[in-house]
ZAMAR-574574 format. One record per atom (N, C-alpha, C): residue number from 1; residue in three letters; chain; atom name; x, z, y. Coordinates in nm, 4 decimals. Atoms other than C-alpha are relative to their C-alpha. Layout:
NURO | NUM | ALA | A | CA | X | Z | Y
...
END
This chain:
NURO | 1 | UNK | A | N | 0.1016 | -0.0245 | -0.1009
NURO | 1 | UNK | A | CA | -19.9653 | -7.9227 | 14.8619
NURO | 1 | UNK | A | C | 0.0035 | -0.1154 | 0.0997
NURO | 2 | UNK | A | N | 0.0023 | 0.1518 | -0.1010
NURO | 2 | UNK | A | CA | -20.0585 | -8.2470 | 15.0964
NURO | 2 | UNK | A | C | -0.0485 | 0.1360 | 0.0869
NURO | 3 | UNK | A | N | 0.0024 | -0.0503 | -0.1606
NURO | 3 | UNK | A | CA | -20.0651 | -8.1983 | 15.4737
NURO | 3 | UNK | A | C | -0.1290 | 0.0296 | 0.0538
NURO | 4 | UNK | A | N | 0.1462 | -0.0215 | -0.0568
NURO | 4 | UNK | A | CA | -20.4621 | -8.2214 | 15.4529
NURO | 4 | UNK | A | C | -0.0002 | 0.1437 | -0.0312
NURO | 5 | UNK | A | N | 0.0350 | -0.1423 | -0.0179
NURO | 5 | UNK | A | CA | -20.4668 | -7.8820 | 15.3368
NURO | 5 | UNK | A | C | 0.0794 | 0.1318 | 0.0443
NURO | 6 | UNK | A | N | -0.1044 | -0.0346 | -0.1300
NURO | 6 | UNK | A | CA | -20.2072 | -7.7648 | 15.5590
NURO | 6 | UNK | A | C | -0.0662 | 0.0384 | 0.1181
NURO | 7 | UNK | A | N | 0.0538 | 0.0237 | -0.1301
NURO | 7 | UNK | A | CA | -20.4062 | -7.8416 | 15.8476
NURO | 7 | UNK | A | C | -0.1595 | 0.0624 | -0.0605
NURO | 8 | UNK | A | N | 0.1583 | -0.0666 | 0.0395
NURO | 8 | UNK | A | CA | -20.7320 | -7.7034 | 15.6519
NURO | 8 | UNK | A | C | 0.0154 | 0.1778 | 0.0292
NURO | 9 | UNK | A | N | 0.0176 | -0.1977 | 0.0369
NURO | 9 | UNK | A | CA | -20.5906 | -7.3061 | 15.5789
NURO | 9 | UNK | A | C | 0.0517 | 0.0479 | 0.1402
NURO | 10 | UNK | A | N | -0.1095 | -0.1070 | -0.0668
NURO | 10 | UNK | A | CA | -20.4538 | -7.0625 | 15.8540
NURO | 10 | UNK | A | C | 0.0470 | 0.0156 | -0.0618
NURO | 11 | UNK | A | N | -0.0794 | -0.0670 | 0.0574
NURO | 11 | UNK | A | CA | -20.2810 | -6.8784 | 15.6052
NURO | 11 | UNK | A | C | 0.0337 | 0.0008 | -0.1086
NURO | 12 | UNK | A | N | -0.0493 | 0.0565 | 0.1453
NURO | 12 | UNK | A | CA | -20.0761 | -6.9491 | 15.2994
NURO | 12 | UNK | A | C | 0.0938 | 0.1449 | -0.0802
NURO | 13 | UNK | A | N | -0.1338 | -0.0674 | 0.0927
NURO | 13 | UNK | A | CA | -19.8866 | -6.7445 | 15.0030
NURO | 13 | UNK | A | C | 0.1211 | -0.0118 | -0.0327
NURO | 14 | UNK | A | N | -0.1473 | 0.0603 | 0.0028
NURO | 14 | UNK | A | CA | -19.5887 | -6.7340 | 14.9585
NURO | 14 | UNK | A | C | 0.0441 | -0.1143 | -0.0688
NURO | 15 | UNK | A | N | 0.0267 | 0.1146 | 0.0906
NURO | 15 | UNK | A | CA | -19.5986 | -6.9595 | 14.6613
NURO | 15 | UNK | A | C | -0.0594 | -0.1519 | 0.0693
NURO | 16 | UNK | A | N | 0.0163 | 0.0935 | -0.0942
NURO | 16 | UNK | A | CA | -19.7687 | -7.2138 | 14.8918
NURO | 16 | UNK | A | C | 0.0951 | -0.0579 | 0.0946
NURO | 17 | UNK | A | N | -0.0495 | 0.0635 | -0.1329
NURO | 17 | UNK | A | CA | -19.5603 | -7.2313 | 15.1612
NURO | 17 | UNK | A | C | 0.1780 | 0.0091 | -0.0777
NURO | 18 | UNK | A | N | -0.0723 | 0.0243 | 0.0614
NURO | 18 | UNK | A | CA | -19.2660 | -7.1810 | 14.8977
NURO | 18 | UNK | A | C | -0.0200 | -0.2291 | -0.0802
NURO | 19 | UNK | A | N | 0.0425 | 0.1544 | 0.0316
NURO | 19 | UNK | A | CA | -19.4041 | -7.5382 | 14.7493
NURO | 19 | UNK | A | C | 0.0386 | -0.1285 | 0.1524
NURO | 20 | UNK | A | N | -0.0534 | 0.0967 | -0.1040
NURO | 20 | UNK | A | CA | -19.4024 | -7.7008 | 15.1344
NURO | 20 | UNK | A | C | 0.1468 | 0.0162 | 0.0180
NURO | 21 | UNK | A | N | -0.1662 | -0.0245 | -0.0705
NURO | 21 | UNK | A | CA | -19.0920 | -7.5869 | 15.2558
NURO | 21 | UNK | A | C | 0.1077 | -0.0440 | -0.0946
NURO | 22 | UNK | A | N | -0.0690 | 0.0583 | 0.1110
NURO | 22 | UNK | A | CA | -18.9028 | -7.6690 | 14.9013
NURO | 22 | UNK | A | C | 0.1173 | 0.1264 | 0.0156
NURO | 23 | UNK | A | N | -0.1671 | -0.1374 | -0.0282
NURO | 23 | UNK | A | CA | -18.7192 | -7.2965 | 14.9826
NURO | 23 | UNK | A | C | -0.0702 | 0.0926 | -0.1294
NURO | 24 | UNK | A | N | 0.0081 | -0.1657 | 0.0250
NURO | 24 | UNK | A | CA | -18.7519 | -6.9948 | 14.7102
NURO | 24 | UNK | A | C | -0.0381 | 0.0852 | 0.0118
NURO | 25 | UNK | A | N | 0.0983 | -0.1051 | -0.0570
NURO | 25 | UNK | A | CA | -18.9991 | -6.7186 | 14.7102
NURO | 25 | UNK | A | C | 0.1188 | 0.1179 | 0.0347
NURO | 26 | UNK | A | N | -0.1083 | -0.0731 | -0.0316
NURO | 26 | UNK | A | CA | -18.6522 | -6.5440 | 14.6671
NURO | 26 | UNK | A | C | 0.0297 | 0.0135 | 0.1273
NURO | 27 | UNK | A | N | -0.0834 | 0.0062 | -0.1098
NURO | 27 | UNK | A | CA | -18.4714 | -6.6802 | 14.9567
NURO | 27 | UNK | A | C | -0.1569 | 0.0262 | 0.1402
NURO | 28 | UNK | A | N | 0.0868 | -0.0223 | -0.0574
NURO | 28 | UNK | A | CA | -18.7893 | -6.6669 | 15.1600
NURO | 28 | UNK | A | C | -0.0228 | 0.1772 | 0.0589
NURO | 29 | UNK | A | N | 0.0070 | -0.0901 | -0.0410
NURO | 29 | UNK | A | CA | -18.8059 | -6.3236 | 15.1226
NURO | 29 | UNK | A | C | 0.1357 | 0.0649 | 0.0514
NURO | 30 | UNK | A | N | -0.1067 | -0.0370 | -0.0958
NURO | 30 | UNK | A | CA | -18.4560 | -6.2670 | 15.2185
NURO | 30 | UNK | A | C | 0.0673 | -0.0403 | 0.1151
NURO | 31 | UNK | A | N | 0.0022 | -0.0044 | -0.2004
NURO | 31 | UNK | A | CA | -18.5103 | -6.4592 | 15.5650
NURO | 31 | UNK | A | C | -0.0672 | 0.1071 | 0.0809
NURO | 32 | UNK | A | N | 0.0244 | -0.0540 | -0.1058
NURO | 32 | UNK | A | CA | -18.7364 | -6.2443 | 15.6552
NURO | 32 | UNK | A | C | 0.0509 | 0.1377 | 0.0091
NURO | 33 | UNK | A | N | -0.0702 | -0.0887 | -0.0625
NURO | 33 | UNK | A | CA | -18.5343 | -5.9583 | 15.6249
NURO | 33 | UNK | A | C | 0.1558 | 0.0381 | 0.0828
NURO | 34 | UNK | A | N | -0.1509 | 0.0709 | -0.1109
NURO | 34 | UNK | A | CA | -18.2293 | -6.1240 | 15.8286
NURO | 34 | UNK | A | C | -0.0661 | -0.0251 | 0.1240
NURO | 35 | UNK | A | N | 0.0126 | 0.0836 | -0.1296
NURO | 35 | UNK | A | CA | -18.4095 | -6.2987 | 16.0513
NURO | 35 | UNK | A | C | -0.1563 | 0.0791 | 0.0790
NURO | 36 | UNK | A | N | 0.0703 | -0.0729 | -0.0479
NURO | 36 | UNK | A | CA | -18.5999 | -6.0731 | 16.2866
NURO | 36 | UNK | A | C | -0.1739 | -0.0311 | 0.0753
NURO | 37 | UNK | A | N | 0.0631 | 0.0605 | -0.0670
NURO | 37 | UNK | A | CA | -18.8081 | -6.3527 | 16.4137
NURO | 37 | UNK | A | C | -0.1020 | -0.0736 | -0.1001
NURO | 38 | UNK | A | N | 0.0595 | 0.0511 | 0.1341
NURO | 38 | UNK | A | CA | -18.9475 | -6.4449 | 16.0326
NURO | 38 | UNK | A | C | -0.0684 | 0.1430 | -0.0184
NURO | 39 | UNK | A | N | 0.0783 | -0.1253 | 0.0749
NURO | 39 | UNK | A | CA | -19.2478 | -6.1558 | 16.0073
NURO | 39 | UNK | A | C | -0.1460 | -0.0524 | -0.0588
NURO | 40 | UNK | A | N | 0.2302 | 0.0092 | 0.0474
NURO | 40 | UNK | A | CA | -19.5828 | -6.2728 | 15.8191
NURO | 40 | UNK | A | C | -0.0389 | 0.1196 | -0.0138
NURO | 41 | UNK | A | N | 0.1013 | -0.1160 | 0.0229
NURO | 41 | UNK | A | CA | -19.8338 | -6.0366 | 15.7996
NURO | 41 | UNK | A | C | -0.0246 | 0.0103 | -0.0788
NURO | 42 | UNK | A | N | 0.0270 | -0.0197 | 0.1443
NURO | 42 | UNK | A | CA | -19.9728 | -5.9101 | 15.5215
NURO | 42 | UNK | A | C | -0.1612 | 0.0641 | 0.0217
NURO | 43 | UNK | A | N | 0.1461 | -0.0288 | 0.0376
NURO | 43 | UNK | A | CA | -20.2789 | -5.8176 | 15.3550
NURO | 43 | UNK | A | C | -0.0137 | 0.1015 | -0.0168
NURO | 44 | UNK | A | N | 0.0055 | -0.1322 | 0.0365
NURO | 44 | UNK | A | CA | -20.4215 | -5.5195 | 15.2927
NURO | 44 | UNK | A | C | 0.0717 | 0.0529 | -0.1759
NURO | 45 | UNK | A | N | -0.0791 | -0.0201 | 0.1257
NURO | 45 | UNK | A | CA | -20.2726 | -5.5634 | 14.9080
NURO | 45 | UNK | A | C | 0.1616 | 0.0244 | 0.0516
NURO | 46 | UNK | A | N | -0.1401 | 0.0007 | -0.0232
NURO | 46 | UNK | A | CA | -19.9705 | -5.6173 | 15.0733
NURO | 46 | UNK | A | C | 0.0816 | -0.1464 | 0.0015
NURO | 47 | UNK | A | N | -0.0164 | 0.1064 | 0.0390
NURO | 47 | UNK | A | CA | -19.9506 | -5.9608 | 14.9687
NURO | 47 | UNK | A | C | 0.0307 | -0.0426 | 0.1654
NURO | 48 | UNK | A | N | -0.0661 | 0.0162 | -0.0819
NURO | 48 | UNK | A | CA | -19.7831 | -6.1678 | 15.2427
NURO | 48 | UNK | A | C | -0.0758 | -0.1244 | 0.0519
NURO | 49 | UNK | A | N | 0.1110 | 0.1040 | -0.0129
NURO | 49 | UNK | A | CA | -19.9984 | -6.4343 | 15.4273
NURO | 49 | UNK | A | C | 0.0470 | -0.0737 | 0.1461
NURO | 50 | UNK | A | N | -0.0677 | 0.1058 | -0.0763
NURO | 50 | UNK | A | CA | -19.7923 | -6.6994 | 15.6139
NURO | 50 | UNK | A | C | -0.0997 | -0.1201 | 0.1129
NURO | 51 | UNK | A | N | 0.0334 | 0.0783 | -0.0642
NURO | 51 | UNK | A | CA | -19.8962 | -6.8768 | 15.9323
NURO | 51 | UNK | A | C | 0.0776 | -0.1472 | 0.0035
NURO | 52 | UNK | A | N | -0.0544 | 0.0709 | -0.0154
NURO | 52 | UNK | A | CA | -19.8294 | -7.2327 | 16.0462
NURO | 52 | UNK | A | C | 0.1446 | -0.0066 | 0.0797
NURO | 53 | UNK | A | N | -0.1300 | 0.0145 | -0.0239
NURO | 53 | UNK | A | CA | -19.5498 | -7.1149 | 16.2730
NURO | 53 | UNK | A | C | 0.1073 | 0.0648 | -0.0695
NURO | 54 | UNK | A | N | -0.1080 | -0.0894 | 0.0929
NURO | 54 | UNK | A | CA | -19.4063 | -6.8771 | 16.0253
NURO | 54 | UNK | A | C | 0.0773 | -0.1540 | -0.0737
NURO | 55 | UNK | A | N | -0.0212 | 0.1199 | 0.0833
NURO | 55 | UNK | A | CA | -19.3995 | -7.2520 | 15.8142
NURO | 55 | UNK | A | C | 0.1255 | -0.0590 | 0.1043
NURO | 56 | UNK | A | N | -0.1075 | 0.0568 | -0.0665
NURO | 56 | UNK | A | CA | -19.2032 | -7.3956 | 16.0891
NURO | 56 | UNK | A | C | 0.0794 | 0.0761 | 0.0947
NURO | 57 | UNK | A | N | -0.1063 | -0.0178 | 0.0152
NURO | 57 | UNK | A | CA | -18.9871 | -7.1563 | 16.1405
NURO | 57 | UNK | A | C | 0.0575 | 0.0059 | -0.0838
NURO | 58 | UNK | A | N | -0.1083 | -0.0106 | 0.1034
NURO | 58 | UNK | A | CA | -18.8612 | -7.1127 | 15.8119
NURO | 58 | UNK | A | C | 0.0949 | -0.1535 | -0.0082
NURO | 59 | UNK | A | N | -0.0478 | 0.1764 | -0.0327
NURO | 59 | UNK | A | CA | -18.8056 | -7.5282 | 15.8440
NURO | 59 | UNK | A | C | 0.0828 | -0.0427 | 0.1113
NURO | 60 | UNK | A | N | -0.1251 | -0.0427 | -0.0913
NURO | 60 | UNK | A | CA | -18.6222 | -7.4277 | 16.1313
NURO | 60 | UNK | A | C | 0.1235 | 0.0159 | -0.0169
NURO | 61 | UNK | A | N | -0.1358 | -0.0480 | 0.0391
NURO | 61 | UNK | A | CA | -18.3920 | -7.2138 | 15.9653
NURO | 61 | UNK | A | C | 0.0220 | -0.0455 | -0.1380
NURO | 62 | UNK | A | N | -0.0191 | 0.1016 | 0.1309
NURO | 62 | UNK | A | CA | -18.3917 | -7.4187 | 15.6559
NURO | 62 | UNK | A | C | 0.0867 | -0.1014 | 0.0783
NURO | 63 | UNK | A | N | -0.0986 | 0.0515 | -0.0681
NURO | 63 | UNK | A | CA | -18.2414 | -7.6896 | 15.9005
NURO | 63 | UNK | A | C | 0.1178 | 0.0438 | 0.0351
NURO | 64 | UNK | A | N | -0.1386 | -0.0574 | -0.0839
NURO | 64 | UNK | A | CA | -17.9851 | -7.4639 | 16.0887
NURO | 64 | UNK | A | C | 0.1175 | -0.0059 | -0.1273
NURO | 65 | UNK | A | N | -0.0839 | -0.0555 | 0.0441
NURO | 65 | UNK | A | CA | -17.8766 | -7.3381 | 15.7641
NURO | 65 | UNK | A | C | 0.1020 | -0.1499 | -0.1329
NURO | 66 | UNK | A | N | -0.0557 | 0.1124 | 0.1243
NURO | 66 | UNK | A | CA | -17.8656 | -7.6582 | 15.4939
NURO | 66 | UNK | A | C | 0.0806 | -0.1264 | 0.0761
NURO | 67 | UNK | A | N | -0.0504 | 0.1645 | -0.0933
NURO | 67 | UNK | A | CA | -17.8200 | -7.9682 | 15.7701
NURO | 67 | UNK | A | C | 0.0979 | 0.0354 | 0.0771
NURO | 68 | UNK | A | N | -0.0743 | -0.0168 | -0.0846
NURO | 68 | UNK | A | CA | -17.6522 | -7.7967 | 16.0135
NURO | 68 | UNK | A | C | 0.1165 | 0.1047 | 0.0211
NURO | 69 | UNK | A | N | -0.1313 | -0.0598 | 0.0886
NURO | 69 | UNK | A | CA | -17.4129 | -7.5758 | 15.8084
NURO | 69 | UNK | A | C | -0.0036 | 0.1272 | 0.1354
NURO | 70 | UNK | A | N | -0.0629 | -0.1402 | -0.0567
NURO | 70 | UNK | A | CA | -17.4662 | -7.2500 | 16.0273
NURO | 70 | UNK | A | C | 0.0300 | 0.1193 | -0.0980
NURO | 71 | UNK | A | N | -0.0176 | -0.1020 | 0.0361
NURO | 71 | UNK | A | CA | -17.3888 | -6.9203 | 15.9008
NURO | 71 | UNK | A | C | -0.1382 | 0.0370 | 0.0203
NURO | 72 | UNK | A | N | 0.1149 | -0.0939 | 0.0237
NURO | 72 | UNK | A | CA | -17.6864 | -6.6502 | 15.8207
NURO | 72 | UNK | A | C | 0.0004 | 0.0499 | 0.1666
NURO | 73 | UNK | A | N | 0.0132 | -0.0785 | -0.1399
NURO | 73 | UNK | A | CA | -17.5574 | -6.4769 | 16.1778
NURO | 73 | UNK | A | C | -0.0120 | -0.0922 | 0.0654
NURO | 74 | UNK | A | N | -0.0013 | 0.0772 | -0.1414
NURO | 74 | UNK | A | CA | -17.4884 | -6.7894 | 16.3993
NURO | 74 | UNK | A | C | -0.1241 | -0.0677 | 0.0158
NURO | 75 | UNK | A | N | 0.1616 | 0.0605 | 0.0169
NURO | 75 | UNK | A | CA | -17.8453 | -6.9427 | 16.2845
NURO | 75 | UNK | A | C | -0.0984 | 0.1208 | 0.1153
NURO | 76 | UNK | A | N | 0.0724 | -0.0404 | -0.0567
NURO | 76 | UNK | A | CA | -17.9521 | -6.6036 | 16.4209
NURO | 76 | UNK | A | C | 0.0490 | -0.0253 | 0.1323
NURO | 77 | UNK | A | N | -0.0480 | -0.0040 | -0.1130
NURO | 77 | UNK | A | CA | -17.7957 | -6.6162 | 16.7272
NURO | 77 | UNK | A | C | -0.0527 | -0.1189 | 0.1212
NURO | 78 | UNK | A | N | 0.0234 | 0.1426 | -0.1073
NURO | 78 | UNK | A | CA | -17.8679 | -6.9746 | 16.8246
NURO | 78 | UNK | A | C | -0.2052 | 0.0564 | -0.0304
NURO | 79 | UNK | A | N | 0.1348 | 0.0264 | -0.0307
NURO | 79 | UNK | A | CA | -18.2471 | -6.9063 | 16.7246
NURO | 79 | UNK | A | C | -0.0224 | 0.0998 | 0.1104
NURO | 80 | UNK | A | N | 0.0690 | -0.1374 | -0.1170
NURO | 80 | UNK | A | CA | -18.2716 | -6.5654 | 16.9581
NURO | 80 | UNK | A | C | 0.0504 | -0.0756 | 0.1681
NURO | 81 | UNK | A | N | -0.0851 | 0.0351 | -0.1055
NURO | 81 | UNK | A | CA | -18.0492 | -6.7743 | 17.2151
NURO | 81 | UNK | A | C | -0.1370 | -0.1071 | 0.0472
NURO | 82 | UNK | A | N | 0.0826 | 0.1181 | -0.0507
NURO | 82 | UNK | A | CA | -18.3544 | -7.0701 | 17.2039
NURO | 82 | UNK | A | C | -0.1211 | 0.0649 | 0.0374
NURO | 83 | UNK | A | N | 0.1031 | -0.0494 | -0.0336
NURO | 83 | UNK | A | CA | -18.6077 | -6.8358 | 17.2186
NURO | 83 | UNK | A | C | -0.0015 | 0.0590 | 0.1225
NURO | 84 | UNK | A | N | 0.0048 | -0.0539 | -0.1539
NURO | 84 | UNK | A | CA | -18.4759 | -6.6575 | 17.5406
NURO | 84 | UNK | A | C | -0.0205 | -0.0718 | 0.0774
NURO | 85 | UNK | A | N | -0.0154 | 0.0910 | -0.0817
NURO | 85 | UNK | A | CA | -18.4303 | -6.9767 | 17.6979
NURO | 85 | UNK | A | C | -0.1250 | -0.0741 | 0.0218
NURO | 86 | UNK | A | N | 0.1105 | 0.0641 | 0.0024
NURO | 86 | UNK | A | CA | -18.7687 | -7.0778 | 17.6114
NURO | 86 | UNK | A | C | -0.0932 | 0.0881 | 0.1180
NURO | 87 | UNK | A | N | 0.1027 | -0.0930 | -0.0416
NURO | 87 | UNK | A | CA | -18.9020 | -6.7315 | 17.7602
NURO | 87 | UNK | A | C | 0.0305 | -0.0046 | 0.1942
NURO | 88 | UNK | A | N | -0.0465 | 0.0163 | -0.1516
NURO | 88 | UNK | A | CA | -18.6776 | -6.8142 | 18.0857
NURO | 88 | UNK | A | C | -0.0900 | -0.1067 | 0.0773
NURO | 89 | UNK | A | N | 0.0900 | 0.1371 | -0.0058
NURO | 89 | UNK | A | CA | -18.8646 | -7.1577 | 18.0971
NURO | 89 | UNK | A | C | -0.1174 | 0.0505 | 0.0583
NURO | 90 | UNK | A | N | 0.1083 | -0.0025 | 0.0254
NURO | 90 | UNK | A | CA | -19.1767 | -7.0162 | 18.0838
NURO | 90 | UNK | A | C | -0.0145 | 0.1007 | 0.1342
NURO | 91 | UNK | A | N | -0.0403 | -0.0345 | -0.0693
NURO | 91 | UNK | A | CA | -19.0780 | -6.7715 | 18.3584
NURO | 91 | UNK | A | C | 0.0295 | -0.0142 | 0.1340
NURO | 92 | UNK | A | N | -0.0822 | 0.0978 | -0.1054
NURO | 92 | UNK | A | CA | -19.0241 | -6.8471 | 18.7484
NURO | 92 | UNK | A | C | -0.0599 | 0.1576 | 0.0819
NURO | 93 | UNK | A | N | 0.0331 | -0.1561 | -0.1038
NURO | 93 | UNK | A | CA | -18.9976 | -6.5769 | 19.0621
NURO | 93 | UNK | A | C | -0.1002 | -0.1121 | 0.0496
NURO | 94 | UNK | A | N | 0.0351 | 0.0054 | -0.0707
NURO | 94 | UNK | A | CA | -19.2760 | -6.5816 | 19.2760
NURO | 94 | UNK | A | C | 0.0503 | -0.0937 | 0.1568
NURO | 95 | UNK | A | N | -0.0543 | 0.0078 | -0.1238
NURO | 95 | UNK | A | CA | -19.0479 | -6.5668 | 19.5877
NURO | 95 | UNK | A | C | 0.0078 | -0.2020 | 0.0468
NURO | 96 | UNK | A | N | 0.0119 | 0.1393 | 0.0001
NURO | 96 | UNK | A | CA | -18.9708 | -6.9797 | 19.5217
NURO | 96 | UNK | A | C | -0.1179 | -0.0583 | 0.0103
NURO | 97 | UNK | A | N | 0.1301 | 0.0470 | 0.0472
NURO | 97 | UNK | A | CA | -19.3253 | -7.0523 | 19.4786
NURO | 97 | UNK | A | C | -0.0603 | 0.0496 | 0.1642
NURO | 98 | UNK | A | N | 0.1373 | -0.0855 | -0.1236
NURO | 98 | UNK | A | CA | -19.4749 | -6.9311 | 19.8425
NURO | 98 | UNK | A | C | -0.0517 | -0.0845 | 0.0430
NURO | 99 | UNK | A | N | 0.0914 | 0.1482 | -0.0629
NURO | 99 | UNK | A | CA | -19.5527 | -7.2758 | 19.9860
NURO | 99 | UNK | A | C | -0.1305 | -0.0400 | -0.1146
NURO | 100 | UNK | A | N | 0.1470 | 0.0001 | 0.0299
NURO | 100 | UNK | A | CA | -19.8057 | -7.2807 | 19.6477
NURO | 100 | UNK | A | C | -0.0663 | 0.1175 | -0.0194
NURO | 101 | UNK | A | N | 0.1040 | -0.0812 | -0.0111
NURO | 101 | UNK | A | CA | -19.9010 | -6.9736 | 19.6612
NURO | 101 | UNK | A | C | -0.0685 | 0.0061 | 0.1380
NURO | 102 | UNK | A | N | 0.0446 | 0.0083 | -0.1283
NURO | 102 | UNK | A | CA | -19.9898 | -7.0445 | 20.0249
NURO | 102 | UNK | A | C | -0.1620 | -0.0801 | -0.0291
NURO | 103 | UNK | A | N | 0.0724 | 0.1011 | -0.0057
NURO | 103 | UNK | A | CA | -20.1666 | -7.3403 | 19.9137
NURO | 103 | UNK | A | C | -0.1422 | 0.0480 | -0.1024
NURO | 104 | UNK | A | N | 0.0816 | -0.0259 | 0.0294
NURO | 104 | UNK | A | CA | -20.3477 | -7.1691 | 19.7063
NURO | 104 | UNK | A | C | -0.1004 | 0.1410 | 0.0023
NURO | 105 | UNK | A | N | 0.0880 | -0.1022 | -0.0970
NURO | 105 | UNK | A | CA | -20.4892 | -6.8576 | 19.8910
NURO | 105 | UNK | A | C | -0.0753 | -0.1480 | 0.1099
NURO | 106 | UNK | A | N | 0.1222 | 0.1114 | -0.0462
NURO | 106 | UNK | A | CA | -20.6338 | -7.1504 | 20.1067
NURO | 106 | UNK | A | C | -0.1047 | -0.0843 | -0.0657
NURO | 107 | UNK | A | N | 0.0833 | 0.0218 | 0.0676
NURO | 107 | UNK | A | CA | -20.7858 | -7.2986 | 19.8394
NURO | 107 | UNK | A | C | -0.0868 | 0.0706 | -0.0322
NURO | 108 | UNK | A | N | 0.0474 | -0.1078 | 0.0384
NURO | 108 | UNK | A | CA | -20.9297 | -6.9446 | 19.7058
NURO | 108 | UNK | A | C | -0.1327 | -0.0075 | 0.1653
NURO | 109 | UNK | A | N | 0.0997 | -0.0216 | -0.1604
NURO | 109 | UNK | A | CA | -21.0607 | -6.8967 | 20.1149
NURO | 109 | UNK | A | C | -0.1242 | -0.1242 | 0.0233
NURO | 110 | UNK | A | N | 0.0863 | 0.1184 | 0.0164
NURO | 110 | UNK | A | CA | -21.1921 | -7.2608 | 20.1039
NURO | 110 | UNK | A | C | -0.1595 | -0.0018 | -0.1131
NURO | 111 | UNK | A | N | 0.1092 | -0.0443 | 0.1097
NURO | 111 | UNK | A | CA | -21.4010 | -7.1689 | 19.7624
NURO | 111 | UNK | A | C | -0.0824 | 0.0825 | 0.0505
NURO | 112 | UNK | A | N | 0.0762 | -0.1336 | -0.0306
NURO | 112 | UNK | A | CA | -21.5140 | -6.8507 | 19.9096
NURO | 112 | UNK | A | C | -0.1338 | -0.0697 | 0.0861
NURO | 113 | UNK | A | N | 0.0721 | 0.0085 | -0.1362
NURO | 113 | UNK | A | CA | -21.6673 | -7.0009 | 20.2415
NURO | 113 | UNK | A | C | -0.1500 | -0.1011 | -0.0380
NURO | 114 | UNK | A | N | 0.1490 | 0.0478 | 0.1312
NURO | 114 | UNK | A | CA | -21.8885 | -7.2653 | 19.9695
NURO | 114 | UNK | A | C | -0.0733 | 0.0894 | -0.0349
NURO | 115 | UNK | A | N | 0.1327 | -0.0896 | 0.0862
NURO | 115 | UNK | A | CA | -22.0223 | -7.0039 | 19.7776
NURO | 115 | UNK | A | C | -0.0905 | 0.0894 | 0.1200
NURO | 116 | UNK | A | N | 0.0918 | -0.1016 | -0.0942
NURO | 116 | UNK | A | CA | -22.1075 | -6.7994 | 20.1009
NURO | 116 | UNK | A | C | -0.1301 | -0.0986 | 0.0496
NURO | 117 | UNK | A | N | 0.1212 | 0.0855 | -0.0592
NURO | 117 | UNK | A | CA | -22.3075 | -7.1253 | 20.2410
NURO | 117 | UNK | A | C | -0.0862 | -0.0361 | -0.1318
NURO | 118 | UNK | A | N | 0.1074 | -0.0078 | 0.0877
NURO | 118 | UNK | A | CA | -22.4624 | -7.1962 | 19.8618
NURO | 118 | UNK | A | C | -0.0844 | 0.1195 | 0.0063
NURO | 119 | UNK | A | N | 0.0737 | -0.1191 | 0.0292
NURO | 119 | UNK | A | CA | -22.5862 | -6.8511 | 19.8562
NURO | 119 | UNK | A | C | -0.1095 | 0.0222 | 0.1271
NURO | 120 | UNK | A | N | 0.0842 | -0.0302 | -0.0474
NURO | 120 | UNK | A | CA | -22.7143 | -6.8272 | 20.1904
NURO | 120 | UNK | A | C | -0.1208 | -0.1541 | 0.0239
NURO | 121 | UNK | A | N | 0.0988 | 0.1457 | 0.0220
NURO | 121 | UNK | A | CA | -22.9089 | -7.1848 | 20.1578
NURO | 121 | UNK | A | C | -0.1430 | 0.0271 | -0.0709
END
């Protein structure tokens, strides 16, 4: 399968994305019942219909497990460990933030006081 039609499908068969990845429809199916974070969806047959990040995670844990010699558990561990850290990232209190949330209730008030003079114009 070339990368043009990679970038053409959403969603691949297993057999497909068995071909990119160079992993086992076998082993494929026994990531995703290890790895909690490996779920494609499926079809109404049942048939199993792989996204692009499903693709790169399995290439993920294809790395952890062949290059980087983890175990089945410590692969999981470090991926649930990158994903929290991602969700922390993504994450911030309020409370730190008041100088822009200041800045931007004045902005909001600033917008307002435009639309009141477009409207009454």
């Amino acid at each position: 399968m070339t990368e043009q039609l990679i970038l053409e499908k959403n969603y691949f068969s297993i057999s497909e994305v068995s071909k990119v990845t160079q992993v086992k429809p076998y082993i494929l199916r026994y990531w995703e019942a290890e790895f909690k974070l490996l779920r494609p969806a499926r079809r109404i047959s049942g048939q199993r219909k792989y996204t692009r990040q499903d693709i790169e995670l399995i290439l993920r844990i294809k790395d952890l497990l062949h290059n980087q010699k983890y175990t089945i558990s410590g692969a999981k561990r470090y991926l649930l460990n990158e994903k929290r850290e991602k969700n922390k990232q993504l994450s911030f209190p309020l409370e730190k933030n008041v100088l822009a949330l200041d800045f931007l209730k004045e902005i909001k008030n600033e917008l307002e006081k435009i639309q009141r003079i477009l409207i009454s114009s």
